[in-house]
N, C-alpha and C positions, 0 to 999 in steps of 0.2 A: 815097535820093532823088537824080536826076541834077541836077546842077549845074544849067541851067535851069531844072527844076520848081523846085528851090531858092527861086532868085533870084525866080521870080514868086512863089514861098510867102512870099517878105522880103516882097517888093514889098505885096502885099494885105493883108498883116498891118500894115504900117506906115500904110497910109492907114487903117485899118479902127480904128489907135490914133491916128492923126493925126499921128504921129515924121516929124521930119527922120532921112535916115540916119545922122547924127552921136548921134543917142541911139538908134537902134538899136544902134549902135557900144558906149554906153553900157551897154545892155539885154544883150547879148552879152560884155562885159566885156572888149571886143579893141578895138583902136589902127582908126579911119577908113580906115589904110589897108587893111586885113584887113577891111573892109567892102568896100570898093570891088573888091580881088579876088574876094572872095567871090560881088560881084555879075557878075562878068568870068566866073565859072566857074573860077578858076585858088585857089583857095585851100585852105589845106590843112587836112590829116583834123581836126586840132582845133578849127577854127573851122568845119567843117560840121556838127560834132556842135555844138559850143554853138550854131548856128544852129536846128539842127534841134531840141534840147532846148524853146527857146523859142519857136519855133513849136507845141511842142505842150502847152504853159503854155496854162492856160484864159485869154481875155479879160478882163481886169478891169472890173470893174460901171464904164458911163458914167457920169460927174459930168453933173448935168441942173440 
């Protein structure tokens, strides 16, 4: 996935959980700042893959 498609695949996945980036950060098990590159397009092969691993984690059932 290109680093753009990336960043909008975080992006709609995090509103679609309701996460601030800080527990994306969490969810990905990397440091805020390795989010914020991530989001810049500059971050590297290992936080693309765990980004991309949990992008394709199913949605967990909404609490209602």
């Amino acid at each position: 996935m290109k680093p753009d498609e990336l960043s909008r695949a975080l992006q709609t996945r995090r509103r679609q959980l309701g996460l601030f980036w800080w527990q994306v950060a969490l969810e990905l098990d990397v440091g805020e700042d390795a989010v914020h590159r991530l989001r810049a397009g500059k971050a590297g092969p290992d936080v693309r893959r765990r980004a991309e691993e949990w992008l394709r984690r199913p949605n967990p059932p909404r609490e209602e």
